[in-house]
PLY file of the C-alpha trace (Angstrom):
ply
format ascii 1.0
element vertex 426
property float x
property float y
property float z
element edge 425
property int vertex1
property int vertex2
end_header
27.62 -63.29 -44.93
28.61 -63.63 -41.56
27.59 -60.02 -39.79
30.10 -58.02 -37.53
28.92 -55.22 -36.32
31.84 -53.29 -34.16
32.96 -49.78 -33.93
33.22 -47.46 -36.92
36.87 -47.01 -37.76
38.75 -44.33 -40.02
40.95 -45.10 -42.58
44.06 -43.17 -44.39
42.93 -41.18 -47.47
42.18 -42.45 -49.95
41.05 -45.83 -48.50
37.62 -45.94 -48.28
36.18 -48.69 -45.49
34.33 -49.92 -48.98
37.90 -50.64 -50.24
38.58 -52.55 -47.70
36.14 -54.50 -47.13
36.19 -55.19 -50.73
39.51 -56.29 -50.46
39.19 -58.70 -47.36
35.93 -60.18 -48.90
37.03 -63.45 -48.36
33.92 -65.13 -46.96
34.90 -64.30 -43.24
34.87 -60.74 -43.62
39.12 -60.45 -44.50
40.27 -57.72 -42.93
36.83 -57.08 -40.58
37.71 -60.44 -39.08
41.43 -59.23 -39.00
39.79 -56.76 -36.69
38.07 -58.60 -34.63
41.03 -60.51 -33.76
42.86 -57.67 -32.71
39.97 -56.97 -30.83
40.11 -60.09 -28.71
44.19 -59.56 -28.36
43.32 -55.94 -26.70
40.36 -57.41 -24.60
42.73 -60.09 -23.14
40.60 -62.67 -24.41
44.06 -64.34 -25.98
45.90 -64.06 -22.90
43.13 -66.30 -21.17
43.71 -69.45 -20.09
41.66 -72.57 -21.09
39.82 -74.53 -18.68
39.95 -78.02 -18.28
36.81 -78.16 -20.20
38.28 -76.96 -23.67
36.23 -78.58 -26.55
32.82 -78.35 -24.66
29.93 -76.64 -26.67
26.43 -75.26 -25.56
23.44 -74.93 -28.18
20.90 -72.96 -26.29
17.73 -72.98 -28.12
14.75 -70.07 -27.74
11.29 -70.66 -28.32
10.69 -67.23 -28.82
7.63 -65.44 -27.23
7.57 -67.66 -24.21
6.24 -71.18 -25.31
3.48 -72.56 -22.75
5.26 -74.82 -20.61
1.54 -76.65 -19.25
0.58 -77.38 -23.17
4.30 -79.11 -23.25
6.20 -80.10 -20.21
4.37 -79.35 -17.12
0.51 -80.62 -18.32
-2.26 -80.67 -15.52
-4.96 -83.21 -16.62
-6.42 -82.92 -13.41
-6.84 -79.23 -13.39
-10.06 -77.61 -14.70
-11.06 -77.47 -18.58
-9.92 -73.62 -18.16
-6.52 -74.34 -16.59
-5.54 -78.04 -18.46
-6.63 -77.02 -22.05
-7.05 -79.31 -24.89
-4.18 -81.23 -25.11
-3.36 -84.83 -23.08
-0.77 -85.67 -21.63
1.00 -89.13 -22.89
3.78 -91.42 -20.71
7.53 -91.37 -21.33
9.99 -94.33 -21.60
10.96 -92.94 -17.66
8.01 -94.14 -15.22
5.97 -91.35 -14.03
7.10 -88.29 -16.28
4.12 -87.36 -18.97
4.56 -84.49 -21.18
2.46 -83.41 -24.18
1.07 -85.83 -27.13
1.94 -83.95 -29.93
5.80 -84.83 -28.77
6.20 -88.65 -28.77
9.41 -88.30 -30.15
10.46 -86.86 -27.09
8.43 -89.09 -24.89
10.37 -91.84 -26.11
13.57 -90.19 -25.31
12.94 -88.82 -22.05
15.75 -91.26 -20.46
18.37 -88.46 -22.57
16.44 -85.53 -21.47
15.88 -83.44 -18.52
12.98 -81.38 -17.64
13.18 -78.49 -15.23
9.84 -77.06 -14.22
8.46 -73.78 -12.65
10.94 -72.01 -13.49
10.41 -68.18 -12.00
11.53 -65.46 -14.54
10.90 -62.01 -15.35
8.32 -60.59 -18.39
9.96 -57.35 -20.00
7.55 -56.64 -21.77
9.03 -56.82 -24.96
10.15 -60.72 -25.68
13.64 -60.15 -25.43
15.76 -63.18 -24.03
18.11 -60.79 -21.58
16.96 -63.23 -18.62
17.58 -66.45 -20.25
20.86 -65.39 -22.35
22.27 -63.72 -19.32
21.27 -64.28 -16.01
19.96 -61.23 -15.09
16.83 -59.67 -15.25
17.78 -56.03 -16.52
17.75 -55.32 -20.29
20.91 -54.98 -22.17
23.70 -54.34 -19.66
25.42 -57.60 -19.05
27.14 -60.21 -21.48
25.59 -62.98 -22.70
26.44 -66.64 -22.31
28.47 -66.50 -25.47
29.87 -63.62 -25.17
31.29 -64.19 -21.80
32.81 -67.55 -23.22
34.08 -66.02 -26.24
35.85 -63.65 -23.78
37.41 -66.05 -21.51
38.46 -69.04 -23.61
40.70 -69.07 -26.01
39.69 -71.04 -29.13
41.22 -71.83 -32.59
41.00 -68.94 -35.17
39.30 -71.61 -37.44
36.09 -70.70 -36.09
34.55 -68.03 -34.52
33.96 -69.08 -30.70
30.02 -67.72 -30.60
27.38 -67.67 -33.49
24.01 -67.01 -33.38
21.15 -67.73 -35.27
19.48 -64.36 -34.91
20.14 -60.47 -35.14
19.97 -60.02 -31.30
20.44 -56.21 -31.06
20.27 -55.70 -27.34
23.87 -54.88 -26.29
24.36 -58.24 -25.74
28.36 -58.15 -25.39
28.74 -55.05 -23.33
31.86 -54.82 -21.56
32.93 -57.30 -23.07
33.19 -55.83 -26.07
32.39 -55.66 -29.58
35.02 -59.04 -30.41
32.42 -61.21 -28.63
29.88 -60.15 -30.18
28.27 -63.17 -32.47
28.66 -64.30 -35.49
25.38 -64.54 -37.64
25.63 -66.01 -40.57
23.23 -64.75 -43.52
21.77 -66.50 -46.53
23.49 -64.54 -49.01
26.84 -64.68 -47.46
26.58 -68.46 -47.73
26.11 -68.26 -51.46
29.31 -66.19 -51.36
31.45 -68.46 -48.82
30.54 -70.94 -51.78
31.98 -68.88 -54.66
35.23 -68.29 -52.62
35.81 -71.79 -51.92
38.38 -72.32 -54.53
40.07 -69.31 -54.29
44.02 -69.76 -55.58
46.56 -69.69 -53.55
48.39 -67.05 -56.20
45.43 -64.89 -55.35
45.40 -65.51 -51.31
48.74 -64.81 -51.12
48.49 -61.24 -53.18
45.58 -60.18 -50.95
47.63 -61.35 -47.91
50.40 -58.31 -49.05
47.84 -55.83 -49.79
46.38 -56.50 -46.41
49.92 -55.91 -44.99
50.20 -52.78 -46.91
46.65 -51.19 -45.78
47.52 -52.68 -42.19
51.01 -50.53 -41.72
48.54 -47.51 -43.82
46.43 -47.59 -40.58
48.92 -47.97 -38.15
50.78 -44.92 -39.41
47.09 -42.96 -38.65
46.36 -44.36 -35.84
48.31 -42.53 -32.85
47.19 -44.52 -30.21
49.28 -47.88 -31.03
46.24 -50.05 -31.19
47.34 -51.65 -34.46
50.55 -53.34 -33.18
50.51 -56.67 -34.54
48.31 -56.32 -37.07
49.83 -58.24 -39.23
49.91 -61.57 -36.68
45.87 -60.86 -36.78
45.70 -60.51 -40.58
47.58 -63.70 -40.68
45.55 -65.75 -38.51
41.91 -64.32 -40.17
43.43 -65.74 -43.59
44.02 -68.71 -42.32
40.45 -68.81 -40.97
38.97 -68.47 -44.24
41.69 -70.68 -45.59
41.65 -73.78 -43.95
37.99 -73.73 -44.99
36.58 -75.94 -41.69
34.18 -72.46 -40.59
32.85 -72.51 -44.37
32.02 -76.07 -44.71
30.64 -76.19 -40.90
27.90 -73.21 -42.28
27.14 -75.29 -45.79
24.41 -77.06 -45.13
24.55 -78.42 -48.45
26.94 -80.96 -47.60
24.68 -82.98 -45.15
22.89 -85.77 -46.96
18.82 -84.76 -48.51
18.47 -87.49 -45.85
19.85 -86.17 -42.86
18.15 -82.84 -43.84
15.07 -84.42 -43.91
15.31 -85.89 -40.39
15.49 -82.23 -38.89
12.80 -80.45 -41.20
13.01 -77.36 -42.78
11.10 -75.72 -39.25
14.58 -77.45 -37.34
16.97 -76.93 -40.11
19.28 -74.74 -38.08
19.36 -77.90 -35.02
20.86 -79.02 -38.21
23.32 -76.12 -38.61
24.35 -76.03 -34.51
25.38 -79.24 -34.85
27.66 -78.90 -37.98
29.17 -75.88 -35.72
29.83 -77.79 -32.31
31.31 -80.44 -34.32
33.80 -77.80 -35.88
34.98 -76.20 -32.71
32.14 -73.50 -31.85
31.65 -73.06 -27.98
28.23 -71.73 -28.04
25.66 -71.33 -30.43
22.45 -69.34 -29.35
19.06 -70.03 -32.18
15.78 -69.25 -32.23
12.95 -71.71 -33.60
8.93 -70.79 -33.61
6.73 -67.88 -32.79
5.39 -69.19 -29.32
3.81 -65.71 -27.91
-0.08 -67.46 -27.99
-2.03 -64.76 -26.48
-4.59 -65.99 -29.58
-5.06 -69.28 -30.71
-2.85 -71.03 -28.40
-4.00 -74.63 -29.33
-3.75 -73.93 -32.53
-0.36 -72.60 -32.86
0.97 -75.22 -30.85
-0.82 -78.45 -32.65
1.35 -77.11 -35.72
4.53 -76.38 -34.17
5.13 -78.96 -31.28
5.65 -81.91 -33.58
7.83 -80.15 -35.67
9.97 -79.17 -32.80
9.70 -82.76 -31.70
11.16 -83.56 -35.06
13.72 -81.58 -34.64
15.31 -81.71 -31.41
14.43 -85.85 -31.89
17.05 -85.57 -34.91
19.69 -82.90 -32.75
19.64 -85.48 -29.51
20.26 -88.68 -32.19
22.69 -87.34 -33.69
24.86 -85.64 -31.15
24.29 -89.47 -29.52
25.46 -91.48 -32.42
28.35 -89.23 -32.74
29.65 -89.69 -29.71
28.89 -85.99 -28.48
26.21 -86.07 -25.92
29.12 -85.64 -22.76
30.54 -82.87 -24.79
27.60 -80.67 -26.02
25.19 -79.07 -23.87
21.62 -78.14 -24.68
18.87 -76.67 -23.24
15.56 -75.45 -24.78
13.28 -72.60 -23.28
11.31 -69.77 -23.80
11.66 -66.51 -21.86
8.82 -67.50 -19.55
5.62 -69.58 -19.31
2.18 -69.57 -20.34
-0.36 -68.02 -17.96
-2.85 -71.17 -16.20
-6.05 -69.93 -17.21
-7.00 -69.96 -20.54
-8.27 -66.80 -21.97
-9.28 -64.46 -25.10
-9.66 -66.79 -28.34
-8.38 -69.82 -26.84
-4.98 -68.26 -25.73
-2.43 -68.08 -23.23
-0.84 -64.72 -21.70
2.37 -64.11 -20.46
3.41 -65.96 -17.03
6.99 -65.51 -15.77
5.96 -66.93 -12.67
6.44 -70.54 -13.89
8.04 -71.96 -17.14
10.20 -75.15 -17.94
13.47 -76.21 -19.65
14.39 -78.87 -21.30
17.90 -79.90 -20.97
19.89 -82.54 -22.55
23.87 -83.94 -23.08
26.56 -82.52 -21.02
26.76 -85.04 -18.88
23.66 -83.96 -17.02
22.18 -86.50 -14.95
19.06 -86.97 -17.41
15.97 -89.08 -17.51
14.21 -86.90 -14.85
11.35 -83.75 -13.72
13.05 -81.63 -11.49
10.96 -78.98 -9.74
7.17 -79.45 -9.03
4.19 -76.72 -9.65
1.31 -76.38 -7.86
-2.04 -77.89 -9.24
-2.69 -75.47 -12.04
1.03 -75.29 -13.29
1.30 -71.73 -11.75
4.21 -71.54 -9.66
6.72 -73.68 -7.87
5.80 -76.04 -4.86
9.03 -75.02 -3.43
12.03 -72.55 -3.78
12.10 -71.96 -8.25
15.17 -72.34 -9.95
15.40 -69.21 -12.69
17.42 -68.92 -15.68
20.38 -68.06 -13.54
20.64 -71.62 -12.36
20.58 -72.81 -15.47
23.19 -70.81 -16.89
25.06 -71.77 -13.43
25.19 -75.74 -14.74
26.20 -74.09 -18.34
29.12 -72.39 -17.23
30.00 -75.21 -15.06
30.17 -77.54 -18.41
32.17 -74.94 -20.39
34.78 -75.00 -17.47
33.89 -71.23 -16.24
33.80 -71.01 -12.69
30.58 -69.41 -12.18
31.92 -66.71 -9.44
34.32 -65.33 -12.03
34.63 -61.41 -13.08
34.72 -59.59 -16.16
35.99 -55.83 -15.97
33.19 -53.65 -16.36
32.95 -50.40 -18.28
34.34 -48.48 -15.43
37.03 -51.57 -15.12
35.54 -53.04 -12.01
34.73 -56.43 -11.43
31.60 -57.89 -12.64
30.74 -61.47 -11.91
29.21 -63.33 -14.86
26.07 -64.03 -12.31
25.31 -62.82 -9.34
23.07 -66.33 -8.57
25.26 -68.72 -9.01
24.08 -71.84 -7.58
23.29 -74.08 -10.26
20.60 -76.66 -10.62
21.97 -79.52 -8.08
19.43 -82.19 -9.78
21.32 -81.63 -13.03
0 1
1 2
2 3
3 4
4 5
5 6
6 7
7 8
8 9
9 10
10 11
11 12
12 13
13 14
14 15
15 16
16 17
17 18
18 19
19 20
20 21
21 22
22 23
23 24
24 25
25 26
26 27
27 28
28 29
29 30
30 31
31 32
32 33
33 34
34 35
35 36
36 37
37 38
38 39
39 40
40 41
41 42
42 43
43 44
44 45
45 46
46 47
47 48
48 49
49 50
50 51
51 52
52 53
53 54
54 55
55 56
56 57
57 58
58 59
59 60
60 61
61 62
62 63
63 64
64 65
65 66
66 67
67 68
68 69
69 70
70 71
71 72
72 73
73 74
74 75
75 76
76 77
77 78
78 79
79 80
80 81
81 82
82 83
83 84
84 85
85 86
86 87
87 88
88 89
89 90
90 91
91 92
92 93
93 94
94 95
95 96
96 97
97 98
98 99
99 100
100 101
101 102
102 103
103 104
104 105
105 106
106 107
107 108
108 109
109 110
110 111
111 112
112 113
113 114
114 115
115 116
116 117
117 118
118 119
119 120
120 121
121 122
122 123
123 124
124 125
125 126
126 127
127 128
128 129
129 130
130 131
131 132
132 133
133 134
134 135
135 136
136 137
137 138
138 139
139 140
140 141
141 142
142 143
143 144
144 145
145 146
146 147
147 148
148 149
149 150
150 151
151 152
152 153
153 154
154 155
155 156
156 157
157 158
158 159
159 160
160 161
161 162
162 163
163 164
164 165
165 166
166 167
167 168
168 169
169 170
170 171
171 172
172 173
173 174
174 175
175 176
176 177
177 178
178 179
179 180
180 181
181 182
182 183
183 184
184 185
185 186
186 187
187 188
188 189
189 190
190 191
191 192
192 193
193 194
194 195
195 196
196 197
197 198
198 199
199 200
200 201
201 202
202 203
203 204
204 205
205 206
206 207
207 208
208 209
209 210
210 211
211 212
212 213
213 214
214 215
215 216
216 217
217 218
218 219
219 220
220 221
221 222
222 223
223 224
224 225
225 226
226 227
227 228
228 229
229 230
230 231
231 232
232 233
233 234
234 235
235 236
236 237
237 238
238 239
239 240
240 241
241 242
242 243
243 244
244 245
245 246
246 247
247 248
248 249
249 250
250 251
251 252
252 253
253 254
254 255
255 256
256 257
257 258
258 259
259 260
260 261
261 262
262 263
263 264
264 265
265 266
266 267
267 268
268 269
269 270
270 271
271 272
272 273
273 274
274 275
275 276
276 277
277 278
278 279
279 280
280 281
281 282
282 283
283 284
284 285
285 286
286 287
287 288
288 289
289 290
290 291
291 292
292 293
293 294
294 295
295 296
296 297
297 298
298 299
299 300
300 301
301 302
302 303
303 304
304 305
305 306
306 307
307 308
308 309
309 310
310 311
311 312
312 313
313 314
314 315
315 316
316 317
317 318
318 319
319 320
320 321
321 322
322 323
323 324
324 325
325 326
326 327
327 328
328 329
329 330
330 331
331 332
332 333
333 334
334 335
335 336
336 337
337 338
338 339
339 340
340 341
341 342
342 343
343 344
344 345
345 346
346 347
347 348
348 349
349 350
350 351
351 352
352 353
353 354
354 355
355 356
356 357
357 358
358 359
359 360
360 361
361 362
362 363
363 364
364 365
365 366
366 367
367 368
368 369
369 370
370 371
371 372
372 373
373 374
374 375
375 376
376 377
377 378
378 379
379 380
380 381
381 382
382 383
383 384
384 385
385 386
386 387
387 388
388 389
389 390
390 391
391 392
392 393
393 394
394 395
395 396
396 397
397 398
398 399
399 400
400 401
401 402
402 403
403 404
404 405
405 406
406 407
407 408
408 409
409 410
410 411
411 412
412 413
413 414
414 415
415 416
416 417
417 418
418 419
419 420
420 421
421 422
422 423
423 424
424 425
């Protein structure tokens, strides 16, 4: 199913919140989406106005665990056996940018990518992606990407405006509350968005009045007028699961055994973000690997870099031949880098001093290395971009002004980054 996880609410007695959720089991969560709406009306995310940049999406992969950036993107071939390790580096179709062997896909589509290099970030200690989801180096206490989009732009109910690919359970939303938090869809809730998909209308339209009916229950208990308009919310979360698009966008059934192929069962959910820009979602946030190599570095990677090649070969092409690269953004990264020395069984430690990004679509200015490290990959020649920057040009393509404010838990302004000079290369 697709997860919400918001407050806990009471209900009248007698109405259990297993009733209702029963009841609004619709695929989309019925009346827990009903909620969430409502949610967004109080937050004043439906009182926002749209940028100019309305139908712009961002699909911000994470190579969890911090993949090394001088086995991929920033090799040293030069540097000593300790520092280069065992992989060479192989040319691109743009003179003078190498990257690693095991991703000639992507070497021959470096004229649609970007690379950023030593890139300074932060190690927490505990692989969470605060830094690169949210510009800011503390754990858990501002919004993420999505969640500050979902907040300021309004979107169609069809979809949800943020979905994510993994249970992140760091107080990603915040202050900006539990509406814009992600969806995530779930196996088993596909199965069931499947079963629903012929629902009749006979049916949608009796659950519609016993929706009504348990809507004007809990606005009679609840004192505080929160549940005005209800029923405009209830409304629009039916038609969400009605009209179907969200459903279809998460079935990945309907792509051709071809297609599905092309991305790889490692890559499926490229696959998946893809289906999800194309229906309307503004950001979607995955995770792909386990790239925390503090053992058998070389090893790890040999497997995994040419199925991520695969993969983000197939995402690029497609969003290309559909005629999406201006209007999608992308960017690939791990938390931090890999440390320049190899050590204990032939592995890497954490290095947040330097890392890289690779960023594609969006009408980035592509085909080039920005940023240059010193001779062992360590840190920046010059002043490092970090993920703030990044997140800068993001915002930038989603049509959020980077210097705006979100009311903060004690309703003062909070800017959505306090860094907000993006990367000017880009």
């Amino acid at each position: 199913m697709l997860t919400l996880q918001g407050p806990k609410r009471e209900f009248p007695r007698g109405i259990s919140r297993r009733d209702v959720l029963r009841i609004g089991a619709l695929g989309l969560g019925g009346v827990t989406l009903a909620n969430l709406l409502q949610l967004q009306h109080v937050s004043g995310a439906d009182t926002a106005v749209s940028g100019p940049s309305q139908g712009k999406s961002v699909i911000w992969i994470w190579l969890r665990g911090g993949a090394s950036h001088i086995d991929s993107f920033d090799m040293k071939p030069q540097a000593p056996a300790e520092v280069r390790g065992e992989f060479q580096p192989i040319a691109t179709n743009v003179p003078g940018i190498e990257i690693c062997e095991h991703l000639p896909l992507m070497a021959g589509m470096m004229d649609r990518l970007a690379i950023v290099r030593g890139i300074k970030s932060n190690d927490l200690g505990d692989h969470t992606p605060h830094y690169i989801l949210t510009g800011f180096g503390d754990r858990g206490i501002r919004p993420s990407l999505g969640a500050v989009a979902s907040y300021l732009h309004r979107r169609p109910a069809e979809v949800p405006p943020y979905v994510s690919s993994f249970d992140y359970s760091y107080g990603e939303s915040t202050y900006t509350g539990t509406a814009h938090q992600p969806f995530i869809p779930q196996g088993a809730g596909l199965e069931n968005l499947r079963q629903k998909r012929d629902l009749p209308i006979g049916r949608l339209e009796n659950r519609r009045e016993l929706l009504g009916q348990l809507d004007r229950l809990r606005r009679v208990a609840d004192r505080s007028g929160a549940m005005d308009g209800m029923d405009t919310f209830t409304r629009r979360a039916i038609e969400m699961v009605a009209s179907a698009k969200a459903r279809d966008a998460l079935d990945l059934k309907l792509e051709s055994p071809t297609v599905r192929e092309r991305y790889g069962k490692y890559c499926e959910n490229f696959l998946l973000a893809r289906r999800l820009v194309e229906a309307g979602v503004s950001v979607v946030t995955l995770k792909v690997g386990d790239w925390d190599t503090h053992e058998h570095n070389f090893r790890d990677m040999r497997e995994q870099l040419p199925q991520l090649d695969r993969g983000f070969h197939a995402l690029l092409s497609d969003l290309y031949d559909r005629g999406l690269e201006k209007n999608v953004a992308v960017v690939l990264w791990g938390e931090f880098g890999r440390a320049p020395r190899i050590s204990r069984i032939a592995g890497r430690d954490h290095w947040p001093e330097a890392g890289a990004a690779v960023l594609a679509g969006g009408g980035f200015r592509v085909g080039q290395a920005i940023g240059e490290t010193d001779p062992h990959a360590a840190r920046s020649k010059g002043q490092p971009y970090t993920p703030s920057n990044i997140l800068a040009n993001l915002y930038a393509h989603l049509g959020i002004d980077a210097a705006a404010t979100i009311p903060g838990l004690d309703g003062r302004p909070m800017h959505i980054l306090d860094d907000r000079q993006p990367v000017r290369e880009l």
